[in-house]
Structure formats: C-alpha cells, structure tokens
C-alpha positions in Angstrom: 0.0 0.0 0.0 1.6 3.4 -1.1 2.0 5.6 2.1 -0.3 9.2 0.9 1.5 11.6 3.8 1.1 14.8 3.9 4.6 15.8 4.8 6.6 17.8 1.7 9.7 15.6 1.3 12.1 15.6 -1.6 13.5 12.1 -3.4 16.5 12.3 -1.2 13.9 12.1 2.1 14.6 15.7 3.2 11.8 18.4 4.8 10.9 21.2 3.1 9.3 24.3 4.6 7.9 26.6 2.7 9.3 30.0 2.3 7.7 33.5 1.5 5.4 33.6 -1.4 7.3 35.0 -4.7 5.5 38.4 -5.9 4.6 37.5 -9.8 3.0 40.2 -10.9 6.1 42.7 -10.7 7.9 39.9 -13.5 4.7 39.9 -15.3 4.8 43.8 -15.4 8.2 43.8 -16.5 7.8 41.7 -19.6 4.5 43.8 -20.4 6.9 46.8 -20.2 9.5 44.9 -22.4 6.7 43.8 -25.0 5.8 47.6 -25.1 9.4 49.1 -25.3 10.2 46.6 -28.3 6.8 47.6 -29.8 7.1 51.4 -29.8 10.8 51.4 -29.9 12.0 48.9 -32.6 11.3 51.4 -35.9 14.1 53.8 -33.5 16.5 50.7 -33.4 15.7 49.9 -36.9 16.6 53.6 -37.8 19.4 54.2 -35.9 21.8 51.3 -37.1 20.7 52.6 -40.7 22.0 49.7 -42.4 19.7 47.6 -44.7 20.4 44.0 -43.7 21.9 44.4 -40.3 19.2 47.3 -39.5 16.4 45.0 -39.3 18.4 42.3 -38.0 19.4 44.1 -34.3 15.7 45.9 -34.7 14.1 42.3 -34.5 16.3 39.8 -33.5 19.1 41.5 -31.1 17.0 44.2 -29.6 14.0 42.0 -28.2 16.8 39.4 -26.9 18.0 42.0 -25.3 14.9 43.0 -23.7 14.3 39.5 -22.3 17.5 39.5 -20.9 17.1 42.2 -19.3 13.6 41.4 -17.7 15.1 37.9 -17.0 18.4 39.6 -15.2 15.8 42.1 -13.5 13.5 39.0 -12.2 16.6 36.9 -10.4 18.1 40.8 -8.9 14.5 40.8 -7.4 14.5 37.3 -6.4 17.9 37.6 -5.1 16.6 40.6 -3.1 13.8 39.2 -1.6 15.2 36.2 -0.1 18.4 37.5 1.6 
C-alpha cells in the first residue's frame, strides 16, 4: 500500500518548509513593459543602425533578446533581493 502523507519531502527524504510567497505580478509587469518598449521602440533601433540588412536584423532579432534579458536579469536581482 503506497503511504499518501502529507509531509513535503524531496527524493533524497529531506523536509521542506515553505518559504515567502514570490510576488509574480512585478515579473509579469516587466515583460508587459518589455513587449511595449520593443513595440514602440523597434522602428528607432531599426533607424538608428541605418543599415539595410543588419538594420532590421538588431531591430528584430538583437534588440527583443536583449529586452528579455534584461527582464530575466531584473526578475533573479528581485529574487535575489527578496530572499536575503
């Protein structure tokens, strides 16, 4: 018969408590805020490399990797914050 605790163990057998409760919203605000910077800013990268292949290229390729980097590197600083 398979033992249904209710105890929050890992495979290795050890307790886990859990910890504060991780504020969502502020990651989800800053990839809305990332979405709308790539959306009213790309034509401005686009324009200011002023080349024809490479323009479109860092407008729509580098630029919104960028952006998620960002928001990623701003979600784990935020993280990192909240738990120390």
């Amino acid at each position: 018969m398979i033992n249904m605790s209710t105890e929050t163990t890992t495979i290795m057998g050890r307790e886990e408590a859990l910890g504060k409760t991780y504020p969502l919203w502020i990651e989800r605000l800053f990839i809305l805020a990332a979405v709308f910077a790539f959306v009213f800013f790309s034509s401005d990268v686009n324009e200011a490399v002023g080349h024809d292949l490479l323009g479109p290229f860092v407008a729509y390729i580098a630029y919104p990797l960028a952006l998620l980097a960002a928001v990623e590197l701003a979600g784990r600083l935020l993280q990192q914050m909240r738990t120390s």
